[in-house]
C-alpha positions as CSV (number, residue, x, y, z in Angstrom):
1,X,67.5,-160.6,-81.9
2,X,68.8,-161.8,-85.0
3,X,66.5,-163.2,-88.0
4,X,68.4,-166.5,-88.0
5,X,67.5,-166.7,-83.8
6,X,64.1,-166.0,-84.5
7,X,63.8,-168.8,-87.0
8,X,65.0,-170.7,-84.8
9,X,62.8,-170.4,-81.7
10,X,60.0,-170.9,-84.0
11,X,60.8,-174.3,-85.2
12,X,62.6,-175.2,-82.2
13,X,61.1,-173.4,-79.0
14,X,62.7,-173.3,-76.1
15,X,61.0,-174.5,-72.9
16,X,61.0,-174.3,-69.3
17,X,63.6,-176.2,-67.8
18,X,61.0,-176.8,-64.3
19,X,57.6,-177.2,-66.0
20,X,58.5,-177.9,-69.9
21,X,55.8,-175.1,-71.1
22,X,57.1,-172.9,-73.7
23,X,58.7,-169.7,-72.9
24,X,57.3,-166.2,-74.0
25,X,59.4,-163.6,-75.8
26,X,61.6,-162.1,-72.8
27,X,61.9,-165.3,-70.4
28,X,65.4,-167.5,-70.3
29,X,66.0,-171.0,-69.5
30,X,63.1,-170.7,-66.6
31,X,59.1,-169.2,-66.9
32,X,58.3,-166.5,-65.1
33,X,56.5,-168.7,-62.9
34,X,58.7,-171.1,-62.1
35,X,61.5,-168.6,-61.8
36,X,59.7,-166.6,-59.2
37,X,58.2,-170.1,-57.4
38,X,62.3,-171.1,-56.7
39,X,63.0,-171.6,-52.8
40,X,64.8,-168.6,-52.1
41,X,66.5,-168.6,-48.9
42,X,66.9,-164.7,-48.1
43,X,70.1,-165.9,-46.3
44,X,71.3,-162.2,-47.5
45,X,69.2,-160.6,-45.1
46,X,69.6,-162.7,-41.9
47,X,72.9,-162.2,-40.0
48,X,74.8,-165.2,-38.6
49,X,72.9,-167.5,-41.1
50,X,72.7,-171.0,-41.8
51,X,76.0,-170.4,-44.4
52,X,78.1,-168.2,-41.8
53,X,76.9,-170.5,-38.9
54,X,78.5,-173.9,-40.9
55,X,82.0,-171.9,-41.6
56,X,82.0,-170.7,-37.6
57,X,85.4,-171.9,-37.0
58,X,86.9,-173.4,-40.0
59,X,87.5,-170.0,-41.7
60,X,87.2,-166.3,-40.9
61,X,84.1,-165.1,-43.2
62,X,82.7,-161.3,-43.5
63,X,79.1,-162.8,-44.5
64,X,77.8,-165.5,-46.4
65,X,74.9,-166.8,-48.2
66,X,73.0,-169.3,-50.5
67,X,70.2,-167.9,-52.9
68,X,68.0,-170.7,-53.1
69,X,67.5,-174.2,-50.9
70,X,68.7,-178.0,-52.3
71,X,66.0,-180.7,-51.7
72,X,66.3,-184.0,-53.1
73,X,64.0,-184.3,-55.8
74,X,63.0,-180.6,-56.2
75,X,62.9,-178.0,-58.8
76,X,66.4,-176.8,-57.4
77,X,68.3,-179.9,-58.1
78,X,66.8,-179.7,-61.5
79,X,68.8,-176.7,-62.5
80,X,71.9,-178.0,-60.6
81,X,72.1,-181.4,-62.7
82,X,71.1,-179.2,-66.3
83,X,74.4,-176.9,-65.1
84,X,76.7,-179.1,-63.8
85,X,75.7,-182.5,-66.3
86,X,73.7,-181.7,-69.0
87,X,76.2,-178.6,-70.7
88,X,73.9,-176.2,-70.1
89,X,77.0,-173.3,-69.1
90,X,74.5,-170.5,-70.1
91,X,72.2,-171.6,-67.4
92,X,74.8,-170.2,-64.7
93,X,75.5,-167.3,-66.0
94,X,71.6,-166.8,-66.2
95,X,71.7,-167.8,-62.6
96,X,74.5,-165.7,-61.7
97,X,72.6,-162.8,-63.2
98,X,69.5,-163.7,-60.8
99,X,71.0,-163.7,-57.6
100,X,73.2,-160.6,-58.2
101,X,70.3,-158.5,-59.6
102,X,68.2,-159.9,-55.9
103,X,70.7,-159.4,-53.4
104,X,72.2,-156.2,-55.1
105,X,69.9,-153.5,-53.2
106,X,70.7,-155.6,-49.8
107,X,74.5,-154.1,-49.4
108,X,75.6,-157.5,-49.9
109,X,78.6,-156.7,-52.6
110,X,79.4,-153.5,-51.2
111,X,83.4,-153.1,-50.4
112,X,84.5,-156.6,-52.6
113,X,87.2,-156.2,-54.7
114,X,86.8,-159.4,-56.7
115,X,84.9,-162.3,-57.7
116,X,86.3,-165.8,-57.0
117,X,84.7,-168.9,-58.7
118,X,86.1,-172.1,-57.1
119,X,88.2,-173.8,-59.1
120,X,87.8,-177.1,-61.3
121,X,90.8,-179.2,-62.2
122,X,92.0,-178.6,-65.3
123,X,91.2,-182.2,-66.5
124,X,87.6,-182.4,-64.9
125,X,87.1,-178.9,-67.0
126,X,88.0,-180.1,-70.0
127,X,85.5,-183.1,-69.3
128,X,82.5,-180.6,-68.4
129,X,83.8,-178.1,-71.3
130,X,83.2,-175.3,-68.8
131,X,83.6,-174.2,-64.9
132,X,79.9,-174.3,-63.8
133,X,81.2,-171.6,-60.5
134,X,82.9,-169.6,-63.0
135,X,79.8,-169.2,-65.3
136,X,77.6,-168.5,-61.6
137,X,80.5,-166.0,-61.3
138,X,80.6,-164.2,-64.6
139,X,77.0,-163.6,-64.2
140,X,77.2,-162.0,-60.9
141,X,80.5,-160.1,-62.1
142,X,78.3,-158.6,-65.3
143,X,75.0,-157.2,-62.8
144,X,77.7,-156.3,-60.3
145,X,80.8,-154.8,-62.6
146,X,83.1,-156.3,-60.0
147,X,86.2,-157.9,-61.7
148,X,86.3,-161.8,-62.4
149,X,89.3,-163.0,-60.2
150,X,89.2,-166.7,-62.1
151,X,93.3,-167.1,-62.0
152,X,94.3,-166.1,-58.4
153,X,93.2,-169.3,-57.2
154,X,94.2,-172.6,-58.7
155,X,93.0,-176.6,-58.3
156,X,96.3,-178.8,-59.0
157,X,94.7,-182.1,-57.3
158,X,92.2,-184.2,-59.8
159,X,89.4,-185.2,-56.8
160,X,86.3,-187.9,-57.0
161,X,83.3,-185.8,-56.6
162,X,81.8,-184.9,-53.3
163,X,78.4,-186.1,-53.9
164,X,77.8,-189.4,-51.8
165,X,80.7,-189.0,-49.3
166,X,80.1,-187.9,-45.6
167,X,81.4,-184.7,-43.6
168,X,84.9,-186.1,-43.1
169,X,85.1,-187.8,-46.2
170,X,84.8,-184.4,-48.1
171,X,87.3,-182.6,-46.1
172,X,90.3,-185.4,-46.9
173,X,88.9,-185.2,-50.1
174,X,89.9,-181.6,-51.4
175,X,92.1,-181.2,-48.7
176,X,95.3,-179.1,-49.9
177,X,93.8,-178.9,-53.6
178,X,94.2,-175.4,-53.7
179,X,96.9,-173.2,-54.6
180,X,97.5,-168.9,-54.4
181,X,99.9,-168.1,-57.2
182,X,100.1,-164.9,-56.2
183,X,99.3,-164.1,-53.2
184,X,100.4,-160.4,-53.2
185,X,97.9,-159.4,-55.8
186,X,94.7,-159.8,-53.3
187,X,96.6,-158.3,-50.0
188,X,93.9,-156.5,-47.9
189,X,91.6,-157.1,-50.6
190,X,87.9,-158.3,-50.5
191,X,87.1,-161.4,-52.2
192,X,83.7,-163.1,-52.9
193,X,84.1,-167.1,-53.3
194,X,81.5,-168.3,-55.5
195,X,80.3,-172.0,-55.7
196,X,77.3,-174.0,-57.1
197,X,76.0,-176.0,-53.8
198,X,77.2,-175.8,-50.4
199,X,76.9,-178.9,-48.4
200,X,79.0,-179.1,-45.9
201,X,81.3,-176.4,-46.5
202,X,84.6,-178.5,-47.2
203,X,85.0,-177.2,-50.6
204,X,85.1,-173.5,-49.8
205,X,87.0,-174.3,-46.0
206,X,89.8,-175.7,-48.5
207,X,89.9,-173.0,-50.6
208,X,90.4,-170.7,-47.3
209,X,92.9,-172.3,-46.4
210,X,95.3,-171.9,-49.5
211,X,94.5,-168.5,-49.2
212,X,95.2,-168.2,-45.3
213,X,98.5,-166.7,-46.3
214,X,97.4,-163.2,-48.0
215,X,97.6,-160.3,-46.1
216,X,94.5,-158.5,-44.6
217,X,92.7,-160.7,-47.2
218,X,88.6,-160.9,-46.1
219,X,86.2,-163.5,-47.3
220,X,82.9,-163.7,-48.2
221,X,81.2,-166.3,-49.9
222,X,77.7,-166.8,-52.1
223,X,76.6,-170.1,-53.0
224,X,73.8,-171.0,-55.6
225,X,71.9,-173.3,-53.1
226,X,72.5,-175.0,-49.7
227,X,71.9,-178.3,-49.4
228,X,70.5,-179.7,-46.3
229,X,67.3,-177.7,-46.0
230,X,63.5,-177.7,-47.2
């Protein structure tokens, strides 16, 4: 801790992003409290779960999960407006951190090769400044030390946001958005597709599909939260 940081955080402390109360020495972005209070889903522990069960069909998956639950108005969407609106990149790859250090002793990232964040359009990343899936990623990639895949998969379609559109609506919506430069790089590979929210799964069935054409690829994917549930 540098002396310059330390001033710092005494003038200006930080404070829980949840409950606004000061953090101790040793606590980031979330107290301990409300960091351990999050609605955790345990999806990593439940075969054919609520994540596998809404990609039955639309694309072949080894497993899936979210690590916490979306609920209007709850502590979860919180943190999911702070990281996706408010510029707060270091939030996800304090997130990211979490869920890999939680589902880590579960077998859940044994045999991947790589870590995939979904994509943002260039354009709509400049906007943000950063890839909010990419930070989730990086965080997961540094508790994990599996490689950061973040150029193997490419958005060339600027999109409207999903939020506020039905089922169908988000499946014409990033339909064909995706692109595999090179597919020959992740042949019979394992890849993990990271994203912040899943919803109805349209975002991560589209990137499956631009990558339908790689060899003996497998797919899993790990979202922040699942929307959808209490």
């Amino acid at each position: 801790m540098s002396l310059w940081s330390d001033f710092w955080k005494l003038f200006f402390p930080q404070s829980c992003l949840i409950c606004g109360k000061t953090l101790l020495e040793g606590e980031e972005h979330l107290c301990f409290r409300c960091l351990v209070g999050l609605p955790r889903t345990h999806m990593h522990l439940q075969p054919e779960n609520e994540v596998e069960k809404c990609l039955w069909g639309k694309m072949p998956v080894e497993r899936g999960s979210a690590f916490l639950h979306y609920a209007k108005g709850g502590d979860v969407r919180k943190l999911l407006s702070e990281l996706k609106y408010q510029g707060n990149a270091k939030l996800g790859l304090f997130m990211g951190r979490c869920m890999a250090r939680e589902l880590l002793a579960s077998g859940f990232f044994e045999g991947i090769d790589g870590i995939m964040p979904v994509p943002l359009h260039r354009r709509k990343q400049r906007m943000r400044g950063y890839n909010q899936s990419r930070m989730l990623a990086e965080g997961i990639s540094a508790v994990t030390g599996i490689p950061l895949w973040d150029s193997l998969l490419v958005r060339t379609q600027f999109t409207e946001t999903q939020t506020r559109k039905g089922s169908y609506e988000r499946w014409l919506n990033v339909r064909d958005v995706f692109e595999c430069p090179s597919p020959e790089v992740m042949a019979g590979k394992h890849v993990l597709l990271v994203d912040d929210v899943m919803t109805t799964g349209a975002t991560l069935v589209a990137c499956g599909d631009a990558l339908r054409e790689v060899k003996g690829l497998r797919i899993s994917v790990l979202t922040l939260a699942m929307a959808g549930h209490s």
